[in-house]
mmCIF entry with sequence, helices, sheets and N, C-alpha, C, O atoms, coordinates in Angstrom:
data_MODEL
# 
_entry.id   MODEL 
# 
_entity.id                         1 
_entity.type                       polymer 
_entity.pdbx_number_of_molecules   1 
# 
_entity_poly.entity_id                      1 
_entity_poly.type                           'polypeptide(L)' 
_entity_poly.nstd_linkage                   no 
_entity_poly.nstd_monomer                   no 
_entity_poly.pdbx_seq_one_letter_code       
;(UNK)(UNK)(UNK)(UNK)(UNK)(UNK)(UNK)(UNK)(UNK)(UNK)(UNK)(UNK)(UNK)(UNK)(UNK)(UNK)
(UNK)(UNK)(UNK)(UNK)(UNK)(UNK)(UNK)(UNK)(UNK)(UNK)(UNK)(UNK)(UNK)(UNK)(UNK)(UNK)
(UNK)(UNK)(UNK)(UNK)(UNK)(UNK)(UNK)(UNK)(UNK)(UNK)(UNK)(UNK)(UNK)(UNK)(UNK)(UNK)
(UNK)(UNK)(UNK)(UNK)(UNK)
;
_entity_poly.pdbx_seq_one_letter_code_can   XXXXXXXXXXXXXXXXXXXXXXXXXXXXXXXXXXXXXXXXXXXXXXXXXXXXX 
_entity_poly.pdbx_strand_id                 A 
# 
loop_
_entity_poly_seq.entity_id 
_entity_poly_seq.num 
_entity_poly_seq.mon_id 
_entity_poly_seq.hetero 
1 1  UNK n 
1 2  UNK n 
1 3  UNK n 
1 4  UNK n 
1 5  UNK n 
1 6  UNK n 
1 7  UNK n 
1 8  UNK n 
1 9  UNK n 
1 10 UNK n 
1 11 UNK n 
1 12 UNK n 
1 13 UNK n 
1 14 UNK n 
1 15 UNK n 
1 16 UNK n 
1 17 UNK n 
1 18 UNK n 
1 19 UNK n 
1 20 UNK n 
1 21 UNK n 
1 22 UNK n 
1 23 UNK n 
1 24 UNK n 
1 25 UNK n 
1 26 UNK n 
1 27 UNK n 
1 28 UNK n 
1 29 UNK n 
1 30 UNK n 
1 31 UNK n 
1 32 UNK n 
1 33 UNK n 
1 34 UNK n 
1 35 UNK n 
1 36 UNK n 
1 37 UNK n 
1 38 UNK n 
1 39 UNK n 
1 40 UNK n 
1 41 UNK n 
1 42 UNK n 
1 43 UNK n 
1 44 UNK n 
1 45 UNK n 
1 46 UNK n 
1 47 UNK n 
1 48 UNK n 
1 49 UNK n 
1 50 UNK n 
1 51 UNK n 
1 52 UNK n 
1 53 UNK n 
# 
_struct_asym.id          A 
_struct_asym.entity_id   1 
# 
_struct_conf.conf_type_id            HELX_P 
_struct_conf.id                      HELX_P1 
_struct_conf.pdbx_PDB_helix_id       AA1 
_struct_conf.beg_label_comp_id       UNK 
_struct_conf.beg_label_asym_id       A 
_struct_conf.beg_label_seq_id        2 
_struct_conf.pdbx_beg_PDB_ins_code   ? 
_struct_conf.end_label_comp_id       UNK 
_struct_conf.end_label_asym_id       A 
_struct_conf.end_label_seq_id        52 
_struct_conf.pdbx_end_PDB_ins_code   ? 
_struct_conf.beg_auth_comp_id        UNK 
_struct_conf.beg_auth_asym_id        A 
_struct_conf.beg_auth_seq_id         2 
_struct_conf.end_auth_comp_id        UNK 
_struct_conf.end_auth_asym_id        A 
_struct_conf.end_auth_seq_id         52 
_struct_conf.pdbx_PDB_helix_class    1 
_struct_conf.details                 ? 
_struct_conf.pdbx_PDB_helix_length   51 
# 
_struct_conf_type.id          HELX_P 
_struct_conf_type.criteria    ? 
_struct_conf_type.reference   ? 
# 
loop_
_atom_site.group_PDB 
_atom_site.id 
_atom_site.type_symbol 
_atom_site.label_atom_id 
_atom_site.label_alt_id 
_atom_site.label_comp_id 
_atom_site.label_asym_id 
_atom_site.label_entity_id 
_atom_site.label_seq_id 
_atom_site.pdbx_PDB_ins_code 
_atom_site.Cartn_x 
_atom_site.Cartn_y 
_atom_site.Cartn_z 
_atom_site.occupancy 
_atom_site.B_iso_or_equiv 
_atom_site.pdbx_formal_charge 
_atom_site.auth_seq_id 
_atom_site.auth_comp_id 
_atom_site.auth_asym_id 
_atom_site.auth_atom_id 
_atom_site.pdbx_PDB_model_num 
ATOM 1   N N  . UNK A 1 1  ? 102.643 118.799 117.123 1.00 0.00 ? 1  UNK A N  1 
ATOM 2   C CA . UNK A 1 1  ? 101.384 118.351 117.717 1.00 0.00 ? 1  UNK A CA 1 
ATOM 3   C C  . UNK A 1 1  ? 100.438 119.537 117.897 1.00 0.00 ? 1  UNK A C  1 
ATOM 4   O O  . UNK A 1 1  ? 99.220  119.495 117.723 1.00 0.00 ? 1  UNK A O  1 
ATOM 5   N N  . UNK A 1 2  ? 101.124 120.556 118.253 1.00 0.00 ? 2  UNK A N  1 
ATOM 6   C CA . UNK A 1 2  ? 100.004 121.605 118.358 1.00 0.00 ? 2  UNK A CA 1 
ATOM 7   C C  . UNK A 1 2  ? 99.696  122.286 117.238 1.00 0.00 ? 2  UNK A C  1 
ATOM 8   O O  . UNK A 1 2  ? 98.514  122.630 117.235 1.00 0.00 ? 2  UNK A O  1 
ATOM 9   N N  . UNK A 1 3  ? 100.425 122.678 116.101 1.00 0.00 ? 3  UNK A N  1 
ATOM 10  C CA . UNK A 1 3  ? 99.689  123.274 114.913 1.00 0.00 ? 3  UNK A CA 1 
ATOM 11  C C  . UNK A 1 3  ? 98.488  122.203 114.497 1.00 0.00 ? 3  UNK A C  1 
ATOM 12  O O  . UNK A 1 3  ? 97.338  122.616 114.352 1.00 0.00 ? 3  UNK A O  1 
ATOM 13  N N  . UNK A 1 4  ? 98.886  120.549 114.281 1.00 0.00 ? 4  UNK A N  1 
ATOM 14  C CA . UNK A 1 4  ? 97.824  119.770 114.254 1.00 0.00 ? 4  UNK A CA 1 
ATOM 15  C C  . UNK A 1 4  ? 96.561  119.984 114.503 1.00 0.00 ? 4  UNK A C  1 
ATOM 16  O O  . UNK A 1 4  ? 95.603  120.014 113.731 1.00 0.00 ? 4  UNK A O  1 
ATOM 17  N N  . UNK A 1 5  ? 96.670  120.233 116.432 1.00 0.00 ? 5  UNK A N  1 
ATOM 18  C CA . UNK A 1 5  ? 95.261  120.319 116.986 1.00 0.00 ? 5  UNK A CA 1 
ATOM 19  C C  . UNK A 1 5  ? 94.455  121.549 116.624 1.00 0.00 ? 5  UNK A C  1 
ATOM 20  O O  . UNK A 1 5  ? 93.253  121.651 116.382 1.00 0.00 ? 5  UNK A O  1 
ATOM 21  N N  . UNK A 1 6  ? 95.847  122.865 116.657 1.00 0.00 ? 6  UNK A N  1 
ATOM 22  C CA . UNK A 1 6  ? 95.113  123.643 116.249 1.00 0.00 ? 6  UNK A CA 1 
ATOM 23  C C  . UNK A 1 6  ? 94.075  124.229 114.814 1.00 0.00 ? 6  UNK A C  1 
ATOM 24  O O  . UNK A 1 6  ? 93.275  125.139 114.597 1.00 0.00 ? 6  UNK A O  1 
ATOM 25  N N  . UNK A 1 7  ? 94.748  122.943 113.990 1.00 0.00 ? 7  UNK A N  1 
ATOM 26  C CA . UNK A 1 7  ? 93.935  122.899 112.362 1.00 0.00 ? 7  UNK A CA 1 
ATOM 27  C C  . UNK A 1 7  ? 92.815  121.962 112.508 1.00 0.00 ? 7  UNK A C  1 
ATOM 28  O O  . UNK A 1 7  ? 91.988  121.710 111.632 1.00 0.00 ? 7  UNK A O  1 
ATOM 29  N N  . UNK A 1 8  ? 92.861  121.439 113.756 1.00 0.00 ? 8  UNK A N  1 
ATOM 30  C CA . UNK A 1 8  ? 91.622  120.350 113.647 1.00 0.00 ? 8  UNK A CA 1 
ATOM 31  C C  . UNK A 1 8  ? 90.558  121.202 114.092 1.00 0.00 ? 8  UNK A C  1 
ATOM 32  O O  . UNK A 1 8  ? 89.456  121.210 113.544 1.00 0.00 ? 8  UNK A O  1 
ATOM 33  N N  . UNK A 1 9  ? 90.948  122.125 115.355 1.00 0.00 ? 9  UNK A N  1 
ATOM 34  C CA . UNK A 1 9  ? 89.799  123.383 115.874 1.00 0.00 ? 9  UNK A CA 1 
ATOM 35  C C  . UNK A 1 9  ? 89.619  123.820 114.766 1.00 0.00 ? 9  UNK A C  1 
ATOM 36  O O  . UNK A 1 9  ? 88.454  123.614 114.426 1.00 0.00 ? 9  UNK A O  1 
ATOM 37  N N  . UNK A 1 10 ? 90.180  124.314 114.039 1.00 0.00 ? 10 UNK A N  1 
ATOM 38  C CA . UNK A 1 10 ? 89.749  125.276 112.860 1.00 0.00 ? 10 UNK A CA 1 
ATOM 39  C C  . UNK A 1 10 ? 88.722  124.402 112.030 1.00 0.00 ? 10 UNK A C  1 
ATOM 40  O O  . UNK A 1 10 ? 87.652  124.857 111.627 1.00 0.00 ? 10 UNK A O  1 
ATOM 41  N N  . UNK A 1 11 ? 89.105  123.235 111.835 1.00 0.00 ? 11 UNK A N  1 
ATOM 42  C CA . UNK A 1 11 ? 88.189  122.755 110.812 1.00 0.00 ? 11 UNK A CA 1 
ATOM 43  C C  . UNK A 1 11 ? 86.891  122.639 111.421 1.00 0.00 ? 11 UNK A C  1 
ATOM 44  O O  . UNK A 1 11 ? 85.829  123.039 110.943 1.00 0.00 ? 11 UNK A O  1 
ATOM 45  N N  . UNK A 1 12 ? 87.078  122.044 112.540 1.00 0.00 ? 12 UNK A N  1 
ATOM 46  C CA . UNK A 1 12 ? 85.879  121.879 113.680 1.00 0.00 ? 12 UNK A CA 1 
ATOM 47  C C  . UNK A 1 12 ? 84.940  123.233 113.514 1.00 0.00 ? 12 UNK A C  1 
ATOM 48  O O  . UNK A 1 12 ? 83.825  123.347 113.006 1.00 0.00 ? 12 UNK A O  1 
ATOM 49  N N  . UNK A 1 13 ? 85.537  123.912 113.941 1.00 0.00 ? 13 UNK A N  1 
ATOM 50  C CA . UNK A 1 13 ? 85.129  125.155 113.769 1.00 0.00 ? 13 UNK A CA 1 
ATOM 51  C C  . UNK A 1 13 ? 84.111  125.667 112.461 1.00 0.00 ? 13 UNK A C  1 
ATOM 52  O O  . UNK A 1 13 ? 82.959  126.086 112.351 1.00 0.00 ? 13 UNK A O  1 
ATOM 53  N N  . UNK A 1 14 ? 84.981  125.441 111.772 1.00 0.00 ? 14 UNK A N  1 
ATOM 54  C CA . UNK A 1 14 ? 84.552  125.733 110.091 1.00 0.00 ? 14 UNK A CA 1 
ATOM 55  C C  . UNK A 1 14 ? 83.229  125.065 109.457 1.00 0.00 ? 14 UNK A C  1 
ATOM 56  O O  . UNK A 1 14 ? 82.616  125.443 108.458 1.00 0.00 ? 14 UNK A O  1 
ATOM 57  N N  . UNK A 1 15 ? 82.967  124.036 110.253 1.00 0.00 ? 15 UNK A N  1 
ATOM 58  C CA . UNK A 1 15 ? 82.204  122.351 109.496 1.00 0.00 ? 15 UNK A CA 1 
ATOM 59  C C  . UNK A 1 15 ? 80.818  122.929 110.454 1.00 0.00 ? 15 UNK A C  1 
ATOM 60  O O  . UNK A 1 15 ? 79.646  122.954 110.076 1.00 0.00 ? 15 UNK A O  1 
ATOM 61  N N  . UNK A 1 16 ? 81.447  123.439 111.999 1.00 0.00 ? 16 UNK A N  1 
ATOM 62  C CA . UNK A 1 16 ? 79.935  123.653 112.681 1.00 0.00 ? 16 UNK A CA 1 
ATOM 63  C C  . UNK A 1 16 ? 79.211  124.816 112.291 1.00 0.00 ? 16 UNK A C  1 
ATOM 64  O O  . UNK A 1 16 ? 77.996  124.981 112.404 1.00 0.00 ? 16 UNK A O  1 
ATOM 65  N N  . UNK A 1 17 ? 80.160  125.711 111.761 1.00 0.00 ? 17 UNK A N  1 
ATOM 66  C CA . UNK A 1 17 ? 79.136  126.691 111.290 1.00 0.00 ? 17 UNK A CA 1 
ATOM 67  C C  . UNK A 1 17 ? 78.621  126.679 110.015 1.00 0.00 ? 17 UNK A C  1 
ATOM 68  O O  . UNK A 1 17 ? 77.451  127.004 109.812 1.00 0.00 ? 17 UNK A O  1 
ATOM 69  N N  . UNK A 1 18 ? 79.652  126.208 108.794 1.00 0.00 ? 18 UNK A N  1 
ATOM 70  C CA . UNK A 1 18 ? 78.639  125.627 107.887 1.00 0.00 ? 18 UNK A CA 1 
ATOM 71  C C  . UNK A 1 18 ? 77.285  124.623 107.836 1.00 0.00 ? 18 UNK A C  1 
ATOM 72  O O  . UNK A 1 18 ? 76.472  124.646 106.912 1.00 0.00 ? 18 UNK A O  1 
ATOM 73  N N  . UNK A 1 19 ? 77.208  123.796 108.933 1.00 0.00 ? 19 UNK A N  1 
ATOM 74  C CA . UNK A 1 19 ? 76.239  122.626 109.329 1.00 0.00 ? 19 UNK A CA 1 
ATOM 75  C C  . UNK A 1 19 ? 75.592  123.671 110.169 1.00 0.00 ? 19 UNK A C  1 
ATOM 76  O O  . UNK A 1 19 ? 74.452  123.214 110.098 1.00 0.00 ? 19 UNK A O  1 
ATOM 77  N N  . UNK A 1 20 ? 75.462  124.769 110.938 1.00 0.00 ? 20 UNK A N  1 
ATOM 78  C CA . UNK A 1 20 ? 74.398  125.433 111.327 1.00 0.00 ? 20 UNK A CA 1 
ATOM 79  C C  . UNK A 1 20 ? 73.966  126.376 110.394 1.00 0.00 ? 20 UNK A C  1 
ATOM 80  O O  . UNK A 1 20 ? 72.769  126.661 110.425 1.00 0.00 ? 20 UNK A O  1 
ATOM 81  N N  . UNK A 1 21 ? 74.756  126.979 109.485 1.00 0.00 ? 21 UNK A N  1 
ATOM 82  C CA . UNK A 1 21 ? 73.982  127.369 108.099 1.00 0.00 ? 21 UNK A CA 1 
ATOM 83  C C  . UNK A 1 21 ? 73.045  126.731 107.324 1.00 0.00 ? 21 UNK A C  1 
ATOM 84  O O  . UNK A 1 21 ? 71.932  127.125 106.975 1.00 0.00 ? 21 UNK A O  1 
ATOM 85  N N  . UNK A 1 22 ? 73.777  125.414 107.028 1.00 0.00 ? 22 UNK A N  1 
ATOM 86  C CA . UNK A 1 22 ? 73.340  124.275 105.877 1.00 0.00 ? 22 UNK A CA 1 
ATOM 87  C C  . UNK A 1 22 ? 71.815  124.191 106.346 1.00 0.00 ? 22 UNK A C  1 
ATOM 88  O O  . UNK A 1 22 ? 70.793  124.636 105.824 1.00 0.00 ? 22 UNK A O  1 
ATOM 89  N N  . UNK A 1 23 ? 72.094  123.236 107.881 1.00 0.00 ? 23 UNK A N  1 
ATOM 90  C CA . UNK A 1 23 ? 71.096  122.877 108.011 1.00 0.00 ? 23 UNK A CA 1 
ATOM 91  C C  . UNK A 1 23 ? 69.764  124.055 108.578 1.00 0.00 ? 23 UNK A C  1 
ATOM 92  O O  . UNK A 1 23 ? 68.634  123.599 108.756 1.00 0.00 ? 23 UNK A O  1 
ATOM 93  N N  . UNK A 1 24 ? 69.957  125.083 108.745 1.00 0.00 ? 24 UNK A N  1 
ATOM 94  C CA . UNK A 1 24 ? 69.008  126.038 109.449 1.00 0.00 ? 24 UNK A CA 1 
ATOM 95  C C  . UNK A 1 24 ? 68.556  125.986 107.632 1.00 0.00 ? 24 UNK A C  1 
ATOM 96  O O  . UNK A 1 24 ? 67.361  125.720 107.759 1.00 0.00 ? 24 UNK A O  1 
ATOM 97  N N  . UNK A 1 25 ? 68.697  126.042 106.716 1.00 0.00 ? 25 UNK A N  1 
ATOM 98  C CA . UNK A 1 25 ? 68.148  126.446 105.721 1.00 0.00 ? 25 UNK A CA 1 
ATOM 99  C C  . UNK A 1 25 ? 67.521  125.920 104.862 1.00 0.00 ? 25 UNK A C  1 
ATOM 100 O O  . UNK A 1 25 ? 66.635  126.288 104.091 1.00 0.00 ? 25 UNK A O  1 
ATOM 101 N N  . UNK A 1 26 ? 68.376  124.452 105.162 1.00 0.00 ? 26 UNK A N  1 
ATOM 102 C CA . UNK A 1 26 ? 68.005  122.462 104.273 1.00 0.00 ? 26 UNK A CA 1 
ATOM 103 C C  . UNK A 1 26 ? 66.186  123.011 105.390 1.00 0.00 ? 26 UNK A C  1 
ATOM 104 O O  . UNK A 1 26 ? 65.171  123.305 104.759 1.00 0.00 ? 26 UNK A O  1 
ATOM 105 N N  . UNK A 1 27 ? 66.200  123.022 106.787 1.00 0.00 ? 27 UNK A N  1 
ATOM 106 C CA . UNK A 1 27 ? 65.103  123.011 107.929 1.00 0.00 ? 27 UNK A CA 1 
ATOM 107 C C  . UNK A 1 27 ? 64.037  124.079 107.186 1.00 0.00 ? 27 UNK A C  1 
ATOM 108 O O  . UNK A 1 27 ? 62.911  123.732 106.829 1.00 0.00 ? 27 UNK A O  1 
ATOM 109 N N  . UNK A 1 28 ? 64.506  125.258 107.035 1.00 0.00 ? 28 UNK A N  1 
ATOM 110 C CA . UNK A 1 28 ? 63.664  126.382 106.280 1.00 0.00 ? 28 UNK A CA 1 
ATOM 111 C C  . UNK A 1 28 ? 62.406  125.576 104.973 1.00 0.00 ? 28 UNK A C  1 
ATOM 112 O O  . UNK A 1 28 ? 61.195  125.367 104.904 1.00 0.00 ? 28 UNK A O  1 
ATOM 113 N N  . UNK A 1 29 ? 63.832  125.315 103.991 1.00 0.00 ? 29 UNK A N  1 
ATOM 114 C CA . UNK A 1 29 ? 63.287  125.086 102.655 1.00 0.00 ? 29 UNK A CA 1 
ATOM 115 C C  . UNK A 1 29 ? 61.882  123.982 102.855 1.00 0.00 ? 29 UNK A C  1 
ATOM 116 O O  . UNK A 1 29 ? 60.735  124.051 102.415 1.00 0.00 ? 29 UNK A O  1 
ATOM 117 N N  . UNK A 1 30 ? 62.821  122.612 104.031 1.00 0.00 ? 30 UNK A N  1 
ATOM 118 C CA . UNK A 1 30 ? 61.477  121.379 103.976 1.00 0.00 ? 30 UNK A CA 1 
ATOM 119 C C  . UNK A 1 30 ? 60.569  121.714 104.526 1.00 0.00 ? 30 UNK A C  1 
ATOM 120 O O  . UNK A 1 30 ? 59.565  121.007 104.446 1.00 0.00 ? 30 UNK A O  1 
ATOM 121 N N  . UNK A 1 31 ? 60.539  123.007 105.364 1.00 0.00 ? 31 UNK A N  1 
ATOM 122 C CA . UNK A 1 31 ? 59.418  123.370 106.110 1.00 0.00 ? 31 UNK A CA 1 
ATOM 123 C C  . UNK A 1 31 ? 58.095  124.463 105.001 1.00 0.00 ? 31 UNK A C  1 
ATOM 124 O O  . UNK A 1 31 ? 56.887  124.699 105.016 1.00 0.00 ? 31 UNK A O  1 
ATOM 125 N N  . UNK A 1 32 ? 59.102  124.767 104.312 1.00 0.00 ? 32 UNK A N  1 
ATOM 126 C CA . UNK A 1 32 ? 58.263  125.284 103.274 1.00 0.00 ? 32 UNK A CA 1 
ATOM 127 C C  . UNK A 1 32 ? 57.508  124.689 102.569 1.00 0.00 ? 32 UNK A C  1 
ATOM 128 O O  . UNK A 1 32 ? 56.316  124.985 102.494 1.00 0.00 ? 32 UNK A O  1 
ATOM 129 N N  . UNK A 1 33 ? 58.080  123.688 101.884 1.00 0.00 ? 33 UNK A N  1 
ATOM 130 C CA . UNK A 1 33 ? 58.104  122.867 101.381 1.00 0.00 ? 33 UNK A CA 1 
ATOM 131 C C  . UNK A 1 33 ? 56.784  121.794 101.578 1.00 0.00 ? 33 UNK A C  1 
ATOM 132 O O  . UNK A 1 33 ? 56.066  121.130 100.830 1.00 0.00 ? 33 UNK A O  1 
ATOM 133 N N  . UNK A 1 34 ? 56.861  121.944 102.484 1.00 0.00 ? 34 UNK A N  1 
ATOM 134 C CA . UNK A 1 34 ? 55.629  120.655 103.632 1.00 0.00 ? 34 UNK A CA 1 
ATOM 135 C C  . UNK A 1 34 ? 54.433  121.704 103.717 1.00 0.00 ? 34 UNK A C  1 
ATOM 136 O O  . UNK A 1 34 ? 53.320  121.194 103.593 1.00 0.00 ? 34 UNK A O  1 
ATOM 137 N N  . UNK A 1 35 ? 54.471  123.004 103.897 1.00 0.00 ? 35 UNK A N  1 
ATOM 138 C CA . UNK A 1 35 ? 53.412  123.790 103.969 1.00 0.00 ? 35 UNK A CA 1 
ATOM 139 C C  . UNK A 1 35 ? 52.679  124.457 102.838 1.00 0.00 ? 35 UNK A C  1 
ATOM 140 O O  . UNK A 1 35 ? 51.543  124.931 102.868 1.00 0.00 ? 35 UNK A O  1 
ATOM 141 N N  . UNK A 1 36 ? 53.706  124.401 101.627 1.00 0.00 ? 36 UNK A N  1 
ATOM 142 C CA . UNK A 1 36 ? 53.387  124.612 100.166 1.00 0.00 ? 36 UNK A CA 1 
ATOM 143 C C  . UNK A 1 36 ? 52.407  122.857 99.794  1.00 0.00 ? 36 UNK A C  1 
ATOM 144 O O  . UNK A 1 36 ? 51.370  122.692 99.152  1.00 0.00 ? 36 UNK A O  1 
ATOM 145 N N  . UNK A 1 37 ? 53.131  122.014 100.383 1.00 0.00 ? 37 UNK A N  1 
ATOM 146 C CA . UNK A 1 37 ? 52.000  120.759 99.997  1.00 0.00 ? 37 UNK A CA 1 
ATOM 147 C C  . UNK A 1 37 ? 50.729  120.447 100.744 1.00 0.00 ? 37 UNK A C  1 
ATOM 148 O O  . UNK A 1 37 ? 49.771  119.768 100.374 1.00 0.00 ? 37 UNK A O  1 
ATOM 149 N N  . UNK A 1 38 ? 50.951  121.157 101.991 1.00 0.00 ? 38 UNK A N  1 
ATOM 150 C CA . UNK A 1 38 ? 49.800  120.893 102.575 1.00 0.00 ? 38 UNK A CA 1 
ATOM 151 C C  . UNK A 1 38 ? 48.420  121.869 102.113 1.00 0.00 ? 38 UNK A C  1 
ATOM 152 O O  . UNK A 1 38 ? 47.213  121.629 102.142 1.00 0.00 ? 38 UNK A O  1 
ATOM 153 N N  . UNK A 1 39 ? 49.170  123.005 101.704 1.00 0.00 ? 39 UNK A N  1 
ATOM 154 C CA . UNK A 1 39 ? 48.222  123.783 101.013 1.00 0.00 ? 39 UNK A CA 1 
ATOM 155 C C  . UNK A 1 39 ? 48.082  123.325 99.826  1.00 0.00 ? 39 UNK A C  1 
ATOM 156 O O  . UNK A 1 39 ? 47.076  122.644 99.619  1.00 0.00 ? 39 UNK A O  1 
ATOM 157 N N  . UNK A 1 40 ? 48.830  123.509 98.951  1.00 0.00 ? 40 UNK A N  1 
ATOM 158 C CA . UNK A 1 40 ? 47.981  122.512 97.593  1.00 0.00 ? 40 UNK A CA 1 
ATOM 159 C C  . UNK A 1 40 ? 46.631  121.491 97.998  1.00 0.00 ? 40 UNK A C  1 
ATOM 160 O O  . UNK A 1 40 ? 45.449  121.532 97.656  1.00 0.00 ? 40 UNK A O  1 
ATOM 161 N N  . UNK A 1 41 ? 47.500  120.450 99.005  1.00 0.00 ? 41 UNK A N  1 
ATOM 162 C CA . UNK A 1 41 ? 46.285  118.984 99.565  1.00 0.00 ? 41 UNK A CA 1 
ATOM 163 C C  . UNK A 1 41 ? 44.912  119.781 100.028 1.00 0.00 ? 41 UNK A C  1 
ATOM 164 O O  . UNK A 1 41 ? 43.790  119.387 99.709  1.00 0.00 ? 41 UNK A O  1 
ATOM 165 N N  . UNK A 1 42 ? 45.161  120.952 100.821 1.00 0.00 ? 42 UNK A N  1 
ATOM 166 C CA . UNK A 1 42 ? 43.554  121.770 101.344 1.00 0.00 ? 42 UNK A CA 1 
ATOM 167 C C  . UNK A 1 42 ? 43.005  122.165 100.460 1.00 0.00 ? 42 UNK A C  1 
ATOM 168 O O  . UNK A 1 42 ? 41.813  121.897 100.308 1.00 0.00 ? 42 UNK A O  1 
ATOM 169 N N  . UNK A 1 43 ? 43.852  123.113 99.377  1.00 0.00 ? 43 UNK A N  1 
ATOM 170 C CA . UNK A 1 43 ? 42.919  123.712 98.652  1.00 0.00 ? 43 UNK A CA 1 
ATOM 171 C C  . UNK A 1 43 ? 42.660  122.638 96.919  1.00 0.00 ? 43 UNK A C  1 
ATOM 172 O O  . UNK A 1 43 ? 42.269  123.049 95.827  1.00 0.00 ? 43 UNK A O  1 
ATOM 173 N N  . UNK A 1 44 ? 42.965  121.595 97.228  1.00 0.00 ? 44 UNK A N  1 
ATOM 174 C CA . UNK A 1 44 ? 42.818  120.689 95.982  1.00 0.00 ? 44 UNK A CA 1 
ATOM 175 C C  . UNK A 1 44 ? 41.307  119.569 97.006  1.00 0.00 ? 44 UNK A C  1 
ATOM 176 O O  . UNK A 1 44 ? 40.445  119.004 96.334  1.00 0.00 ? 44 UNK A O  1 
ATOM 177 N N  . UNK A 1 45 ? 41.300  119.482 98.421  1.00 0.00 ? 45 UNK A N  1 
ATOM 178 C CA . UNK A 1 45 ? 40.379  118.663 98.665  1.00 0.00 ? 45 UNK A CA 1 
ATOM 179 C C  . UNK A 1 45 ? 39.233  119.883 98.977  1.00 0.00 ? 45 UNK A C  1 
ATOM 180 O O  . UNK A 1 45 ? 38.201  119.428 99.472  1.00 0.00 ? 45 UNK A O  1 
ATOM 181 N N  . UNK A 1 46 ? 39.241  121.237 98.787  1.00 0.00 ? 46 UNK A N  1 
ATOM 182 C CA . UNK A 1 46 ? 38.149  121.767 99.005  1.00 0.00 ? 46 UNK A CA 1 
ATOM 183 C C  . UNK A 1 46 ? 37.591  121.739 97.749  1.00 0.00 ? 46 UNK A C  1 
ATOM 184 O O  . UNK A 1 46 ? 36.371  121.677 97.600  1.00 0.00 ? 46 UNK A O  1 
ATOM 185 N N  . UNK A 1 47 ? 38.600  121.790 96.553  1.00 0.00 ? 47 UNK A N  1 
ATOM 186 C CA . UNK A 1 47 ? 37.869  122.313 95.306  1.00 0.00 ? 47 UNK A CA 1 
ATOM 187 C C  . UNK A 1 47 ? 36.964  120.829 94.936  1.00 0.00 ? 47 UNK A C  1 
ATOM 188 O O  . UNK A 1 47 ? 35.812  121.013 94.543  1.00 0.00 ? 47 UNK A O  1 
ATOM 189 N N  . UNK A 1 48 ? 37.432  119.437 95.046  1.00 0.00 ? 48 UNK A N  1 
ATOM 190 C CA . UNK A 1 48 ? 37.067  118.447 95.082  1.00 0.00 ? 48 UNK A CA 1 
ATOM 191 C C  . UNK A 1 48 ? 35.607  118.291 95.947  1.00 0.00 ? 48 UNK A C  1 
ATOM 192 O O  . UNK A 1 48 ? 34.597  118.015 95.299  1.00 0.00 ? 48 UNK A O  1 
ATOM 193 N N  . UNK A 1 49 ? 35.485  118.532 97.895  1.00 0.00 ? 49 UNK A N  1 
ATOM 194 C CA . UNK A 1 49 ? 34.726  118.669 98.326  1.00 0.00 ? 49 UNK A CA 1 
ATOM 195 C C  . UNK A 1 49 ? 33.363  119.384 97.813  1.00 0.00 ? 49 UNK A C  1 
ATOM 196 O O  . UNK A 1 49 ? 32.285  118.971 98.241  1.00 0.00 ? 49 UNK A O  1 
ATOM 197 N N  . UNK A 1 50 ? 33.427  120.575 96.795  1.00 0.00 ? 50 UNK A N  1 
ATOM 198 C CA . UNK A 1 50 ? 33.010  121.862 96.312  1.00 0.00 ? 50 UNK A CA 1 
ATOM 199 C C  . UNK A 1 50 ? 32.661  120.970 95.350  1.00 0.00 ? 50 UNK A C  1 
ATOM 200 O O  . UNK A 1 50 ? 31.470  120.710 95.526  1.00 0.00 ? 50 UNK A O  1 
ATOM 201 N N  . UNK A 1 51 ? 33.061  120.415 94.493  1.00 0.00 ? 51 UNK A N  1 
ATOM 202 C CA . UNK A 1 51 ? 32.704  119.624 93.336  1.00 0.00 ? 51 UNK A CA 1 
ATOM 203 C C  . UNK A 1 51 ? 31.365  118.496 93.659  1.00 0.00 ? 51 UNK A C  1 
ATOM 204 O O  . UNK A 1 51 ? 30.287  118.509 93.065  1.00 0.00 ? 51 UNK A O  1 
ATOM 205 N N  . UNK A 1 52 ? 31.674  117.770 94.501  1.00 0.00 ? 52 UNK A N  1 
ATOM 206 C CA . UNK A 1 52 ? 30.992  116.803 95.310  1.00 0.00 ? 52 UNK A CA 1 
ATOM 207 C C  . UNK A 1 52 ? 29.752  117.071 94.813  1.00 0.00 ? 52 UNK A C  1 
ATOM 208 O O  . UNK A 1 52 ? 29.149  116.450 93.937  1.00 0.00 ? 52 UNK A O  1 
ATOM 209 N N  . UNK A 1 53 ? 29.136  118.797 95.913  1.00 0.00 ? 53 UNK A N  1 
ATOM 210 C CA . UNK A 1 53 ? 27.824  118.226 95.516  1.00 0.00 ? 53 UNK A CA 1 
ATOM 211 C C  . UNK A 1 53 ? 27.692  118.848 96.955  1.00 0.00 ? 53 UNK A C  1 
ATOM 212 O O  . UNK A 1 53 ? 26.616  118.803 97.550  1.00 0.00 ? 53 UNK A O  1 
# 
């Protein structure tokens, strides 16, 4: 029973720090990601605005 629990800590262990890797970086990339499109959308509705007139 106790080597058990103690492989379940380990995995526990193992899964939370990969999932605070994973996700600190999955968080990074979409945040980039969202700010790389929002800039495209500004500088595609200025060149548009600019076009206008």
């Amino acid at each position: 029973m106790k080597s058990s629990d103690s492989s379940t800590h380990v995995i526990r262990a193992t899964a939370r720090k990969h999932w605070q890797t994973w996700g600190r970086t999955t968080a990074s990339h979409v945040l980039q990601g969202a700010g790389t499109a929002v800039g495209a959308a500004l500088v595609s509705f200025i060149v548009w605005w600019a076009q206008r007139g």
